[in-house]
N, C-alpha and C positions, 0 to 999 in steps of 0.2 A: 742538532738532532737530539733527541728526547733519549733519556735511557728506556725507554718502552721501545721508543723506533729504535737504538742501537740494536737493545735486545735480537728483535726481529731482522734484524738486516747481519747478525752472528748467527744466526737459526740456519737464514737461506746458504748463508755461506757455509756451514759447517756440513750442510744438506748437498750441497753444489760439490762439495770437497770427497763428500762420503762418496757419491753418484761416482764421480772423476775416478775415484780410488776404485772402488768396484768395477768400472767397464774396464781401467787398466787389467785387472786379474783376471777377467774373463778373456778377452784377448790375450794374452799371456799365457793362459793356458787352455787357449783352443786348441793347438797340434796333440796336445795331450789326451783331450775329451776326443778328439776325431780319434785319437789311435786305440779309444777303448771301444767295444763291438758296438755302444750303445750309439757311440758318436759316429763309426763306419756306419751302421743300417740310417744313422739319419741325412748324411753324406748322401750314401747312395740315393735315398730317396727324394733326397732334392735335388738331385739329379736326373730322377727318372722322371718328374714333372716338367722337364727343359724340352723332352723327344719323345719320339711314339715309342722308340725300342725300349728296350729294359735292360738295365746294367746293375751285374753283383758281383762282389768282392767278398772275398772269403777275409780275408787278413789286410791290415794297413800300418803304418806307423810314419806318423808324419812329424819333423822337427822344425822350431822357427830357423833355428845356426846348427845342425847337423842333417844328414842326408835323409831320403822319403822311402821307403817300401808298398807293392802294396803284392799281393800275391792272388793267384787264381781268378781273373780279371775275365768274366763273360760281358761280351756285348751280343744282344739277342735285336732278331726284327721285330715288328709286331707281330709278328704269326709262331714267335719264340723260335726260330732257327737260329744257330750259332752264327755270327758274324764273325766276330773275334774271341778267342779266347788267349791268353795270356797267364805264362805258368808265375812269372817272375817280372816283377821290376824294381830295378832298385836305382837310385841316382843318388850322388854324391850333393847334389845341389840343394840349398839352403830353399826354405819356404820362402823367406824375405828374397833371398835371388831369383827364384821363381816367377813371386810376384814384380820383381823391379826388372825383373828381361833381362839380369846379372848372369848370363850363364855361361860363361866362354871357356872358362876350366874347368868345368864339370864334366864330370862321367857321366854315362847312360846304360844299363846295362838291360837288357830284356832274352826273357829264357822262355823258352816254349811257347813261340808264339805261330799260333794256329787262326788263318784267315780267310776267309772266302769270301770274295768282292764278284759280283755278278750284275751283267746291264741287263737291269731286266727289262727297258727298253732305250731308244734312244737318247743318252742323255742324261738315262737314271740308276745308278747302281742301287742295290739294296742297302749298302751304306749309309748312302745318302739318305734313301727313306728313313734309315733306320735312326739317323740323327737328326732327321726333319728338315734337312737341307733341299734348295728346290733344285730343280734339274737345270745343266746344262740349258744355253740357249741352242735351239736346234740350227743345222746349218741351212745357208739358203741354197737355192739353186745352183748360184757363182760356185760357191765353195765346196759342193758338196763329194765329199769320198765314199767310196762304195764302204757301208754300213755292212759292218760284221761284228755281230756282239762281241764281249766279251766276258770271260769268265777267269780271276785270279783265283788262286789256291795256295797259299804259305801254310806248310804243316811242320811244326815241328822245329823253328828259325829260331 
């Protein structure tokens, strides 16, 4: 190899090494960027690109190896009705156990939690519309039970 090519071949590396270095830091300090408002409204909103509902968080604080918060938790239909609202959640549970399905010793805790689940026809709660999930398969003839809507209400759990 030439010292011109070494040259060029300590460039890429050094370029490859920087890159490497930087998306570590950035990862690293994702929970951090999510836990400041700028990083919550951006959260939320790529998440409200996923469903037709709309969903906002007043407050968050998420850790890669200590526990999650988020507080004031609206989930809205598209027609903006409250689905869920949520005063409080907190868990013990790591971002990394989250992500890896670790959760067996973890706490859960949830405060003020205000729900209204309603079929608003067979098959489909507003829920479901509300996260873009498709309806139940309808029953057939064989199987079928006498159809009686229904309506949940959790206020205040």
């Amino acid at each position: 190899m030439t010292s011109e090519g070494s040259s060029k071949f300590k460039s890429v590396l050094k370029f490859l090494f920087a890159a490497l270095l930087f998306g570590i830091v950035i990862l690293a300090s994702l929970p951090s960027v999510l836990s400041t408002n700028w990083g919550k409204n951006q959260l939320v909103s790529i998440a409200n690109r996923f469903f037709p509902g709309f969903l906002s968080i007043d407050d968050a604080s998420f850790s890669w190896l200590n526990g999650q918060k988020i507080k004031n938790l609206t989930l809205k239909d598209p027609n903006q009705v409250n689905v869920i609202t949520l005063d409080d959640f907190t868990t013990t549970a790591s971002l990394v156990n989250l992500i890896t399905g670790n959760i067996t010793n973890d706490s859960f805790s949830i405060k003020g939690l205000n729900a209204h689940i309603i079929e608003e026809k067979p098959g489909l709660t507003n829920l479901q519309k509300t996260l873009g999930l498709d309806p139940l398969p309808q029953r057939t003839a064989s199987n079928r039970i006498a159809y009686t809507p229904f309506k949940i209400s959790l206020n205040g759990v």
